[in-house]
py3Dmol code that shows the C-alpha trace and the ligand (Angstrom):
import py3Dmol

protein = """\
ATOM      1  CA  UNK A   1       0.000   0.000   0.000  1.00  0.00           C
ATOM      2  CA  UNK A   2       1.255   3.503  -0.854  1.00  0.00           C
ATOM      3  CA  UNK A   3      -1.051   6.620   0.456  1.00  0.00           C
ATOM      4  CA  UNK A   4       0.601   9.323  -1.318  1.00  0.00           C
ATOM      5  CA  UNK A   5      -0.563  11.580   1.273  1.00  0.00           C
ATOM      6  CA  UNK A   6       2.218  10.280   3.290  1.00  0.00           C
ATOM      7  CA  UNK A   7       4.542  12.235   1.341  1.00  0.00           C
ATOM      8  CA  UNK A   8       2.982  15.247   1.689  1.00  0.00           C
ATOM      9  CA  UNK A   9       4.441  14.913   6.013  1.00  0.00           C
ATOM     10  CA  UNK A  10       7.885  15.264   4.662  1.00  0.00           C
ATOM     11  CA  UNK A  11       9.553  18.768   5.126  1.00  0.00           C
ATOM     12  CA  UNK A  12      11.915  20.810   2.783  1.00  0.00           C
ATOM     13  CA  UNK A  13      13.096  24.185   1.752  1.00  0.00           C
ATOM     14  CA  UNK A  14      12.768  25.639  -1.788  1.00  0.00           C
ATOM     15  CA  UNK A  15      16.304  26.472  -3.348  1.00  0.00           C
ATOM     16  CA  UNK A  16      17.729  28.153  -6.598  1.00  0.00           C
ATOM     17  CA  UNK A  17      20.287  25.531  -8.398  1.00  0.00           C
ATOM     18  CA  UNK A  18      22.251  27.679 -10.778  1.00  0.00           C
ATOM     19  CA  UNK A  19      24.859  26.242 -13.139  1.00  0.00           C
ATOM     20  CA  UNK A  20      27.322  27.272 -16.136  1.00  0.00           C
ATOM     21  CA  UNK A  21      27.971  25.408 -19.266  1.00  0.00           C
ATOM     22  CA  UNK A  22      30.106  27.114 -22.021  1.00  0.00           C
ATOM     23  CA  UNK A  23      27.827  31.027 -22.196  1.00  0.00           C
ATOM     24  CA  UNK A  24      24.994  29.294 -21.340  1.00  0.00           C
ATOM     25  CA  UNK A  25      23.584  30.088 -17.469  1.00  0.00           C
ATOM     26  CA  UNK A  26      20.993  27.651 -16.291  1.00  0.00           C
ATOM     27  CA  UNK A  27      19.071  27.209 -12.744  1.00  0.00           C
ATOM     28  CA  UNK A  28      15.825  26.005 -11.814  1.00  0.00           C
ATOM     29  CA  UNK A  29      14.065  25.617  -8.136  1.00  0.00           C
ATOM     30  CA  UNK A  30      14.151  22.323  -6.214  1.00  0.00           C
ATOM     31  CA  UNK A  31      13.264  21.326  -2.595  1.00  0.00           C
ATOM     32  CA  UNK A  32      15.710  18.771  -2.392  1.00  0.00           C
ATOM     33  CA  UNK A  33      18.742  19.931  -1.533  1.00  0.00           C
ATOM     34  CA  UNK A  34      20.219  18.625   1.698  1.00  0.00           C
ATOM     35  CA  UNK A  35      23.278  18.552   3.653  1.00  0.00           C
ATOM     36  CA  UNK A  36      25.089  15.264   3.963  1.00  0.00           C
ATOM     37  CA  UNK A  37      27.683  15.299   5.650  1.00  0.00           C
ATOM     38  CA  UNK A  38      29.995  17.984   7.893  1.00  0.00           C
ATOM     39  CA  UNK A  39      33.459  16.649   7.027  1.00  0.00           C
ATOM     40  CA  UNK A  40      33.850  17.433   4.203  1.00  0.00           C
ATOM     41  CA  UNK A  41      30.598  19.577   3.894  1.00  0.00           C
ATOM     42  CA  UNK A  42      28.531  17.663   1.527  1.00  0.00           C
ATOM     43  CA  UNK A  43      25.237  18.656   0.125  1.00  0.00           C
ATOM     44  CA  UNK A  44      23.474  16.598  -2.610  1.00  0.00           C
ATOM     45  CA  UNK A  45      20.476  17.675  -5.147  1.00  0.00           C
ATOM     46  CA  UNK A  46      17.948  15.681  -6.870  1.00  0.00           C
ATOM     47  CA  UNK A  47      17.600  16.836 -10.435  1.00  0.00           C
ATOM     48  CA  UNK A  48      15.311  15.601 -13.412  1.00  0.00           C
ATOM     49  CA  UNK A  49      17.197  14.205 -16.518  1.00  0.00           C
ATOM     50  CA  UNK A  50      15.209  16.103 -18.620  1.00  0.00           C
ATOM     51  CA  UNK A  51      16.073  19.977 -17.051  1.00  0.00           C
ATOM     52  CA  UNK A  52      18.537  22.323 -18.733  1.00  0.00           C
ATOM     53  CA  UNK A  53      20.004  22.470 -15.245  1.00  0.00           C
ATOM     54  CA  UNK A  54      21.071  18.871 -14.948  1.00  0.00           C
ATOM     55  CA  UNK A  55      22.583  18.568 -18.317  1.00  0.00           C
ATOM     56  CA  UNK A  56      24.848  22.038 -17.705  1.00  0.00           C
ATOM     57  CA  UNK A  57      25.481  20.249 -14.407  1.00  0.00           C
ATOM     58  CA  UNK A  58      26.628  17.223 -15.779  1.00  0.00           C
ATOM     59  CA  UNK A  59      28.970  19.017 -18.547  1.00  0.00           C
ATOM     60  CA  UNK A  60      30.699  21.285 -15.963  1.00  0.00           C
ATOM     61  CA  UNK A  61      30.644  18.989 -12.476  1.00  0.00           C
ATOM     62  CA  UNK A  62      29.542  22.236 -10.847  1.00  0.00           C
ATOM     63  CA  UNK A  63      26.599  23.790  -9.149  1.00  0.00           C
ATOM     64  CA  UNK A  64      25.324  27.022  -7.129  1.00  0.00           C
ATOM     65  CA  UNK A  65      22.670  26.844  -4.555  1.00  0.00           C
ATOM     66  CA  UNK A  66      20.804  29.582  -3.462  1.00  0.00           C
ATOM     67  CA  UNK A  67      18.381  29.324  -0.212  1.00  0.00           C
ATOM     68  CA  UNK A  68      15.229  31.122  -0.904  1.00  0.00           C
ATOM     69  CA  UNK A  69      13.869  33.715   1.557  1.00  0.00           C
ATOM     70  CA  UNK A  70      10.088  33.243   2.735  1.00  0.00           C
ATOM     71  CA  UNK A  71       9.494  36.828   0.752  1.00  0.00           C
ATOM     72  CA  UNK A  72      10.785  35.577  -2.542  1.00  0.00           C
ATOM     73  CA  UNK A  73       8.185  36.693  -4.576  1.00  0.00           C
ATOM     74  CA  UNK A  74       6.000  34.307  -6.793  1.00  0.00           C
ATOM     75  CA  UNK A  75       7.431  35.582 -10.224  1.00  0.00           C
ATOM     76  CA  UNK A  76      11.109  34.450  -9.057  1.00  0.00           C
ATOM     77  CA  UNK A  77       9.888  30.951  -8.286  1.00  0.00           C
ATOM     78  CA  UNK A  78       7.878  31.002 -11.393  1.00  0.00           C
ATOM     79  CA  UNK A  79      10.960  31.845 -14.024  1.00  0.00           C
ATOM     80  CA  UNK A  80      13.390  29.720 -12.182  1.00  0.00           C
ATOM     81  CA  UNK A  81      10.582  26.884 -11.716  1.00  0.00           C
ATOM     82  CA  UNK A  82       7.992  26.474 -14.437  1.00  0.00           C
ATOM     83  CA  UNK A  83       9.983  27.988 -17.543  1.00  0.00           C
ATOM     84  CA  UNK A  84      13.340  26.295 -18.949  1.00  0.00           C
ATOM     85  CA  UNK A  85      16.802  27.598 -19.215  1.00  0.00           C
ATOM     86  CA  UNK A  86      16.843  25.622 -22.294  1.00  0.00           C
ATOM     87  CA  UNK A  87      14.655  29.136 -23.949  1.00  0.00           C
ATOM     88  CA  UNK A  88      14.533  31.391 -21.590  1.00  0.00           C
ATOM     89  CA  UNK A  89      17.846  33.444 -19.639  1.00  0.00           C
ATOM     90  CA  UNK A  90      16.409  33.188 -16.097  1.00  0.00           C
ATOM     91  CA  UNK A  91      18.724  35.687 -15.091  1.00  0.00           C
ATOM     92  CA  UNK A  92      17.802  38.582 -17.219  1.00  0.00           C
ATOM     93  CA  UNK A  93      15.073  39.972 -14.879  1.00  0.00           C
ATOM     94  CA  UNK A  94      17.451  39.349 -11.478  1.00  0.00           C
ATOM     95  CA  UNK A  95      20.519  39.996  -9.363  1.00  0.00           C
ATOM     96  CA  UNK A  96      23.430  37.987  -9.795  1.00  0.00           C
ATOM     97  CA  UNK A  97      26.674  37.546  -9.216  1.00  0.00           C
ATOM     98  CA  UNK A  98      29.677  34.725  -9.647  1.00  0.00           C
ATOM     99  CA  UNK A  99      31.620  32.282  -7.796  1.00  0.00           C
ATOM    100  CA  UNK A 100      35.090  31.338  -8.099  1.00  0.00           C
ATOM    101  CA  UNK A 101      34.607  29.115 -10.479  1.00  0.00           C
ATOM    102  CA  UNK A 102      32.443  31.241 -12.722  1.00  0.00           C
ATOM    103  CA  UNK A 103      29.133  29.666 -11.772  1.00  0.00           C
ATOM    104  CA  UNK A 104      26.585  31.980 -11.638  1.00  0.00           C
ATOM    105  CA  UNK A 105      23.994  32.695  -8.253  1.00  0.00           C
ATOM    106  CA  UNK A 106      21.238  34.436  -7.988  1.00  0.00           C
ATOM    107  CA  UNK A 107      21.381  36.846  -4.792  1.00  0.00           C
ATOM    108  CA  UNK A 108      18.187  38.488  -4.732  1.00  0.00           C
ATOM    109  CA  UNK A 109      16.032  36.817  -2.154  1.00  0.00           C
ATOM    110  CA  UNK A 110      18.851  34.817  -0.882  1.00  0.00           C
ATOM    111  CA  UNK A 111      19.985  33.423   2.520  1.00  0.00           C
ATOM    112  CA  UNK A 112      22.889  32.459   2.000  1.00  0.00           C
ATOM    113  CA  UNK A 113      24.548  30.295  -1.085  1.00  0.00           C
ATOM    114  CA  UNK A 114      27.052  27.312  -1.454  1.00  0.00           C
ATOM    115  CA  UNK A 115      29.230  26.911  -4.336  1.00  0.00           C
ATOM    116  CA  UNK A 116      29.777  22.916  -5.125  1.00  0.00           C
ATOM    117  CA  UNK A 117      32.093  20.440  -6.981  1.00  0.00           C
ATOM    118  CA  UNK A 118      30.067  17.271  -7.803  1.00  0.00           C
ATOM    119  CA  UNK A 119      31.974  14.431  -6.461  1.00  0.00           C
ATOM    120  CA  UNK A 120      29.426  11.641  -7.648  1.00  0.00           C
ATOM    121  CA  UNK A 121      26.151  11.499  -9.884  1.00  0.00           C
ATOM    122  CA  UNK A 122      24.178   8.432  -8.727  1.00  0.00           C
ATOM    123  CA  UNK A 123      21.207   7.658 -11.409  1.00  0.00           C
ATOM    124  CA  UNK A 124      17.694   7.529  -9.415  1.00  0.00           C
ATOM    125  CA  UNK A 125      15.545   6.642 -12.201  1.00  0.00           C
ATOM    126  CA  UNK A 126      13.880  10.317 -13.503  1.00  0.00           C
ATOM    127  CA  UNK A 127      16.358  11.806 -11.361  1.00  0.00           C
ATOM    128  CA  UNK A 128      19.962  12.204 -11.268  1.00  0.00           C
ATOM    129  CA  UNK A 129      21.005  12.940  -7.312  1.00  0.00           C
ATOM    130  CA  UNK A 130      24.010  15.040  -7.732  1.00  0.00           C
ATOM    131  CA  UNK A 131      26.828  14.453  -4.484  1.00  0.00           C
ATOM    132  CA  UNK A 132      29.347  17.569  -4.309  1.00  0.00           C
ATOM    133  CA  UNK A 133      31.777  18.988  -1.699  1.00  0.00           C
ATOM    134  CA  UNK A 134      31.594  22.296  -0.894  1.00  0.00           C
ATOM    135  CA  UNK A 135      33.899  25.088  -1.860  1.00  0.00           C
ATOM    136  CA  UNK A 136      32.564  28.217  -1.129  1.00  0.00           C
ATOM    137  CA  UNK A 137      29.228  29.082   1.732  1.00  0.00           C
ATOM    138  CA  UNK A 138      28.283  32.736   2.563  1.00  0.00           C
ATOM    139  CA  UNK A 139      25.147  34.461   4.307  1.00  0.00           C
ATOM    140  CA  UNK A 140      23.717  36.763   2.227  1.00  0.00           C
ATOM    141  CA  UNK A 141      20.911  38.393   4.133  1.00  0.00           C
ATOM    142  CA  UNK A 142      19.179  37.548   7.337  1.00  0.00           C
ATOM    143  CA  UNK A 143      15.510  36.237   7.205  1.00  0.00           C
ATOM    144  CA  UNK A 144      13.558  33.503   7.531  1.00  0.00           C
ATOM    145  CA  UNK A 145      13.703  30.669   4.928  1.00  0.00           C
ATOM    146  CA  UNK A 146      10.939  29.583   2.435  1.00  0.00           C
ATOM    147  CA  UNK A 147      10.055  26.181   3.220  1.00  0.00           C
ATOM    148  CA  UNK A 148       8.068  23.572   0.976  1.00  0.00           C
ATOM    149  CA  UNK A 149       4.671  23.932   2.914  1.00  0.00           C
ATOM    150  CA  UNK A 150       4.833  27.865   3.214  1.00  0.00           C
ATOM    151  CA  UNK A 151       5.485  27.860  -0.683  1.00  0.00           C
ATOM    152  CA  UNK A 152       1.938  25.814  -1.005  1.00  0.00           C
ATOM    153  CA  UNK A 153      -0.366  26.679   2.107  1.00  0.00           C
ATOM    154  CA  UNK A 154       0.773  30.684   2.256  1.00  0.00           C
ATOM    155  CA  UNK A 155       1.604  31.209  -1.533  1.00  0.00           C
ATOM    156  CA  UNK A 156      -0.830  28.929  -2.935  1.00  0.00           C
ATOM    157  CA  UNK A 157       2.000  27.694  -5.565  1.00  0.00           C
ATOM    158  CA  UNK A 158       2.293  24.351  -6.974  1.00  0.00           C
ATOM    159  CA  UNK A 159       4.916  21.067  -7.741  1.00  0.00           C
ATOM    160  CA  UNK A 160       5.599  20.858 -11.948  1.00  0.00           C
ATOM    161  CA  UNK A 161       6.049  16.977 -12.723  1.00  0.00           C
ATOM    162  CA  UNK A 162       9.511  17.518 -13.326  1.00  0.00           C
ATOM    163  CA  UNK A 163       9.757  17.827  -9.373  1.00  0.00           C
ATOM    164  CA  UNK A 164      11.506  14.475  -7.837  1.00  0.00           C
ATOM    165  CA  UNK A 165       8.367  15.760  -4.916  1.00  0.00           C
ATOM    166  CA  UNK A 166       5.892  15.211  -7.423  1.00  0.00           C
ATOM    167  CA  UNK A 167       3.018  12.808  -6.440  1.00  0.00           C
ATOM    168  CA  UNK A 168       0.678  13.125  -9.440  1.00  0.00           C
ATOM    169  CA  UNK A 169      -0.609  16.628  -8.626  1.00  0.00           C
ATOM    170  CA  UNK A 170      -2.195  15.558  -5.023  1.00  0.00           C
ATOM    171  CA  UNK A 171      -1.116  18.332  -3.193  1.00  0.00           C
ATOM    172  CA  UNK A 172      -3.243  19.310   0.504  1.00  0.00           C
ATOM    173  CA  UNK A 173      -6.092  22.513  -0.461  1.00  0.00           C
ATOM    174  CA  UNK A 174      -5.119  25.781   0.158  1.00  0.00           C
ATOM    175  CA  UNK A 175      -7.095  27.465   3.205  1.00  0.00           C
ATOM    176  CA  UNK A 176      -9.174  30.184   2.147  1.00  0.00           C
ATOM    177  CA  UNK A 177      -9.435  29.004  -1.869  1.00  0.00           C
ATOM    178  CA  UNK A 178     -12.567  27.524  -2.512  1.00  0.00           C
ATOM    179  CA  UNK A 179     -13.046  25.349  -5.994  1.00  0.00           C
ATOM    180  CA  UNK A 180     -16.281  26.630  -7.210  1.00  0.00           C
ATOM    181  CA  UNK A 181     -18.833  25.519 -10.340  1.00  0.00           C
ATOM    182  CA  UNK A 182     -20.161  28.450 -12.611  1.00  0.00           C
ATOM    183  CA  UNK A 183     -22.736  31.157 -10.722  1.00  0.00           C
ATOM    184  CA  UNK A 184     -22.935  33.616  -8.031  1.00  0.00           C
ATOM    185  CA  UNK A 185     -20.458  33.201  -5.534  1.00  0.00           C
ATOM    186  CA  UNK A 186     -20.920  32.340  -1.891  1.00  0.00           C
ATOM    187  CA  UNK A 187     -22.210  35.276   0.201  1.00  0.00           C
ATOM    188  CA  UNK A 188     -18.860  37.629   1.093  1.00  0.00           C
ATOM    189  CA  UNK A 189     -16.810  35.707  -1.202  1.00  0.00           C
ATOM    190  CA  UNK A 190     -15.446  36.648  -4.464  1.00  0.00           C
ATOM    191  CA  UNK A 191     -14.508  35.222  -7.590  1.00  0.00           C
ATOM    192  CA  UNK A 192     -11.424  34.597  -8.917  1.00  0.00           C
ATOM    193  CA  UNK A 193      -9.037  32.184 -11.274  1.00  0.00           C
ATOM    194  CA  UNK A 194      -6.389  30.022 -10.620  1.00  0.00           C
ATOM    195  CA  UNK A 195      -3.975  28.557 -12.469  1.00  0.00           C
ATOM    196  CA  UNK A 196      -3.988  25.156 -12.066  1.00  0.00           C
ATOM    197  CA  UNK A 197      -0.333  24.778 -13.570  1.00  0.00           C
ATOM    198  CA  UNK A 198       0.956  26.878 -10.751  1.00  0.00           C
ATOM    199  CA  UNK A 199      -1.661  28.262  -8.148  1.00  0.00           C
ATOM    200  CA  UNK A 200      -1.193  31.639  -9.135  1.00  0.00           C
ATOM    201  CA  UNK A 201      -4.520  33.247  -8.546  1.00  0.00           C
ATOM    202  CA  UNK A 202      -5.908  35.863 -10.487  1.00  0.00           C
ATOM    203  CA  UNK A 203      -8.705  38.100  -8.854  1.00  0.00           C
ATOM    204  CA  UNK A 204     -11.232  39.851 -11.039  1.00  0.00           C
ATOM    205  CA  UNK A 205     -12.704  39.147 -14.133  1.00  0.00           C
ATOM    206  CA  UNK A 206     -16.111  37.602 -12.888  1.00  0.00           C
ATOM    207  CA  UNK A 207     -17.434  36.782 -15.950  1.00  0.00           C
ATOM    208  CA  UNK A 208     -13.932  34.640 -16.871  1.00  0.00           C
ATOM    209  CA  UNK A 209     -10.648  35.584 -18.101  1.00  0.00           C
ATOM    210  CA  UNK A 210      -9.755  37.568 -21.951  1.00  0.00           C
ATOM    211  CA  UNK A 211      -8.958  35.615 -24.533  1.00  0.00           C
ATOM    212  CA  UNK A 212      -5.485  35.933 -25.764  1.00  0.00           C
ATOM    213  CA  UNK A 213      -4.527  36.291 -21.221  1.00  0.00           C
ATOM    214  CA  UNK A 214      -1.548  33.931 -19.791  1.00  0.00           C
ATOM    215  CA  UNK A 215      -0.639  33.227 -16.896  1.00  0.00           C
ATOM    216  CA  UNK A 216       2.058  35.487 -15.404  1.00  0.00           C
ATOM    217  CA  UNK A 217       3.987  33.841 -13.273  1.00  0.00           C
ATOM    218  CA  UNK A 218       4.371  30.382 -15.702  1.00  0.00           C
ATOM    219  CA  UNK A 219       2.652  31.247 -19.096  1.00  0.00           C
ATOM    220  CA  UNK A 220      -0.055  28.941 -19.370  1.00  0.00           C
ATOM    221  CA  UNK A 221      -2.996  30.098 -21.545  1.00  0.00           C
ATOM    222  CA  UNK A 222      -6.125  30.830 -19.623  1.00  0.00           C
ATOM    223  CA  UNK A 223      -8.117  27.867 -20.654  1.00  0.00           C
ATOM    224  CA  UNK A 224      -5.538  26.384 -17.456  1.00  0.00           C
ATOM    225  CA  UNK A 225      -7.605  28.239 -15.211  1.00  0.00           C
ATOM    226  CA  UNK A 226     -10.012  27.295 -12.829  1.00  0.00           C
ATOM    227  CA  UNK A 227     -12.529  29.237 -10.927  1.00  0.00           C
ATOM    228  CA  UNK A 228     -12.487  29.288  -7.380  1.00  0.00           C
ATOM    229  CA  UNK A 229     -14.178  31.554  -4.531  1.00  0.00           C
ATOM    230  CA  UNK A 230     -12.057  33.758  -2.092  1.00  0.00           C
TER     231      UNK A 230
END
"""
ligand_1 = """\
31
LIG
C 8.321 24.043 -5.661
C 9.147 23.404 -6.738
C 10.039 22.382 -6.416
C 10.800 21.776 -7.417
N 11.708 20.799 -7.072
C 12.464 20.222 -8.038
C 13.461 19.260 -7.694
O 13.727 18.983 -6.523
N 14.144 18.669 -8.714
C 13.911 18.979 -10.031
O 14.552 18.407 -10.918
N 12.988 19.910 -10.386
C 12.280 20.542 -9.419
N 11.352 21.491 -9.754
C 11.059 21.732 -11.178
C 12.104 22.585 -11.906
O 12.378 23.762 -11.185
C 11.515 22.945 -13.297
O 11.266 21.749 -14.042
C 12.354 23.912 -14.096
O 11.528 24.473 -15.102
C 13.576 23.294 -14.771
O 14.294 24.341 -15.404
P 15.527 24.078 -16.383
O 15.037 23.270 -17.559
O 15.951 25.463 -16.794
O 16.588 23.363 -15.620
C 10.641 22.175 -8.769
C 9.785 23.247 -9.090
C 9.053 23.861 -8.083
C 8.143 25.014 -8.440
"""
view = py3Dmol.view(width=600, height=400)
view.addModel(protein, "pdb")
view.setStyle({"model": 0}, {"cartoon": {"style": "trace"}})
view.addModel(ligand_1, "xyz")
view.setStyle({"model": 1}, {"stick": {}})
view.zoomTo()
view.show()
């Protein structure tokens, strides 16, 4: 037996993996970054096969982490998350800077960021779980960190398939959202659209959303949307 909802109990942070291969910059976010050992300081990251990300990883045997701030804002997480280096430079529309090694990081929003050397690459199926000393660790701000639930109870956001998290889109409701069928809404509520590719919600538009409109934070077309009462 395997209740998916089990899954749902384990805890994470949301992170910006940034990487270099030739001119091309590539990062996307992930919640699975974690610390594995102290000596030498060891973190490991779970990456699809099929991301930009993993294959500048694998040509350069180098990544950047950045740890997200609870205030990163929705349209950072949605470049970096739903949208592919592979298309799109991710860090046109932030702050960056470089590590030794070249590697670019993203600062804005930022805790703090690691620079690593990927020691081993261990094949987990979709994933490739990437194993790399550290070389270089720095706060950048003070704050507290964005953590997997805040990102989908406070922000509303949502897990692409892509992430190794994934569990077939059954993710727990988010308080205050109410999935509604066409009419008036419930007294003192209002109507509004989200996207069910990323939670973004869109407020307005009562009688539904222009043609031609797309979502803003991951670019899905509006027929994506669902109505729900707020
Ligand atoms: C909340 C969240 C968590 C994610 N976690 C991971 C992860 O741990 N591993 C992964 O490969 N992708 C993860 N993703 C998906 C990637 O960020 C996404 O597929 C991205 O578009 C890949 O970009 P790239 O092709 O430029 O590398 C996550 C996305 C979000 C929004």
């Amino acid at each position: 037996m395997i209740d998916r909802k089990a899954f749902r109990s384990l805890s994470s942070g949301l992170y910006l993996i940034t990487a270099k291969a030739g001119e091309r910059r590539c990062g996307c976010v992930v919640n699975t970054l974690v610390q594995v050992a102290s000596e030498p300081a060891t973190l490991s990251v779970s990456l699809n096969k099929e991301n930009a990300t993993t294959a500048a990883i694998l040509e350069s045997g180098r990544f950047a982490a950045t740890v997200l701030a609870e205030d990163a804002p929705m349209e950072l997480i949605g470049t970096f998350g739903f949208h592919t280096s592979a298309d799109t430079d991710k860090f046109a529309a932030c702050a960056s800077a470089v590590d030794g090694a070249e590697v670019p990081y993203v600062t804005e929003h930022g805790l703090a960021r690691f620079s690593v050397r990927v020691t081993e690459t261990i094949d987990v199926g979709s994933h490739y779980l990437f194993v790399g000393v550290v070389e270089e660790a720095e706060v950048l701000s003070a704050g507290d960190p964005l953590t997997y639930a805040y990102y989908h109870a406070v922000k509303g956001g949502k897990t692409p398939p892509k992430a190794a998290t994934y569990n077939n889109g059954d993710e727990a409701a988010v308080p205050g959202v109410t999935e509604t069928a066409a009419g008036a809404p419930e007294a003192g509520k209002k109507i509004a659209w989200r996207c069910t590719i990323c939670g973004y919600i869109e407020e307005g538009y009562p009688d539904g959303l222009p043609e031609g409109y797309m979502c803003p934070i991951c670019g899905a077309p509006r027929e994506m949307f669902e109505r729900v009462e707020l």
